[in-house]
C-alpha positions, 0 to 999 in steps of 0.5 A: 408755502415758504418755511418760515422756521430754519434749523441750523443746517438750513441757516448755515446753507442759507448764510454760508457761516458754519454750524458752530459759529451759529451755535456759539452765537446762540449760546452768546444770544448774538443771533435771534433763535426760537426754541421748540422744546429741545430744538433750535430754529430761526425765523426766516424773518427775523434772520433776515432783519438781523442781517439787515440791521447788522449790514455795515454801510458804507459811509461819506467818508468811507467814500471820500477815502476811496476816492483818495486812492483811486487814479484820478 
């Protein structure tokens, strides 16, 4: 069985971002977080469609702009 619930050691391990970026964002409600009393921890799911709703893709533009600097 998976665990679903990461605390910030385990979160930080997972994204590779430091405990302290993770705490700020906490403070500043940028990342999504369940607290169990005094406890923080992050749903595994959650995260992961944080991650993914938060992905920059690229755009057609973005491809055109490439394209330009490439050798032909």
């Amino acid at each position: 069985m998976e665990k679903r619930l990461l605390n910030v050691n385990e979160l930080a391990e997972y994204t590779g971002l430091s405990k302290n970026t993770l705490y700020a964002w906490v403070c500043q409600h940028r990342i999504p977080f369940v607290k169990c009393g005094r406890l923080t921890k992050f749903d595994i799911r959650s995260i992961d469609k944080w991650i993914s709703e938060n992905t920059i893709k690229e755009t057609d533009q973005g491809k055109v702009i490439k394209n330009i600097f490439e050798p032909s």
